[in-house]
N, C-alpha and C positions, 0 to 999 in steps of 0.2 A: 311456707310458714303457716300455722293452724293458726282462723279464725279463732275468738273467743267462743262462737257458738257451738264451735265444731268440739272443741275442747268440752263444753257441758254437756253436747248430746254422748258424747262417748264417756262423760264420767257419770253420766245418769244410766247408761245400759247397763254400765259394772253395777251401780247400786243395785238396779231392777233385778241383775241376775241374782247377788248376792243377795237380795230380799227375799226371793222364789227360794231359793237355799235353806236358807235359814231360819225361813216367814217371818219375817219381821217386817215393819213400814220402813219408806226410804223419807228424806224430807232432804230440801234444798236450800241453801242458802239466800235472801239477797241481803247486799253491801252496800256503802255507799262506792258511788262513783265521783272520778275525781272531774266529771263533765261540770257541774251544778258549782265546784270551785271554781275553775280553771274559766267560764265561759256565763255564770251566773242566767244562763238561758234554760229558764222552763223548758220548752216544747223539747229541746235537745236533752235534758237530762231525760224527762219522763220518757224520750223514745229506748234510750239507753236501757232504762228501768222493765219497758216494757217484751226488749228483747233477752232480756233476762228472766224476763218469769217466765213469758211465751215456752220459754224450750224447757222450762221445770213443767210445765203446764202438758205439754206435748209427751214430755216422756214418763207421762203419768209417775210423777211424785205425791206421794202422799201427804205431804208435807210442809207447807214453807215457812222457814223461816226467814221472818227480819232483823236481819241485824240492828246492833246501837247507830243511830243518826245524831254523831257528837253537833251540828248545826242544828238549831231548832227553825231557821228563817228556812233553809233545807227543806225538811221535812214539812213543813207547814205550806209551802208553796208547792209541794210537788205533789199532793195528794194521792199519797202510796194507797191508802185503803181503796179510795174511788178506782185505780190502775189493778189493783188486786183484784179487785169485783168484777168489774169489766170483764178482764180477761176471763176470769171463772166462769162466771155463767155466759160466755161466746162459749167456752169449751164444751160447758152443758148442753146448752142449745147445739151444738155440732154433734152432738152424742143424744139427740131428743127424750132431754133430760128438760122437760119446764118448769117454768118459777111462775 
């Protein structure tokens, strides 16, 4: 059975090709997950969250969007922008790209 990861990096290659194609930008989604319901634990939703941008982030997306976060205790405690950043400029800095 396919990981979830496995599933994004192959639906990020289609995009990338189709983008070269077509030139267009590609962008990816994130959602909520149902970890931050189901288990109300910080460090486990944001790991969730972060292995989800990770591989938008890796298969150079131009892109990302955030989806609606219908919880506002949600969003406020899991500090999607702080996880967003992070991750960005490690990719920069991996690409000696500085801030």
């Amino acid at each position: 059975m396919l990981q979830c990861d496995a599933i994004n990096k192959a639906a990020c290659k289609i995009a990338k090709s189709i983008s070269k194609e077509k030139g267009t930008i590609t962008a990816g989604g994130l959602a909520m997950t149902d970890v931050y319901q189901t288990t109300r634990d910080k460090a486990k939703t944001q790991a969730e969250l972060r292995t989800a941008i990770k591989e938008l982030i890796d298969s150079d997306i131009d892109m990302l969007i955030c989806e609606v976060i219908f919880n506002y205790v949600e969003s406020r405690n899991l500090d999607f922008i702080s996880i967003i950043l992070s991750l960005v400029f490690q990719e920069h800095r991996r690409n000696g790209v500085g801030y």
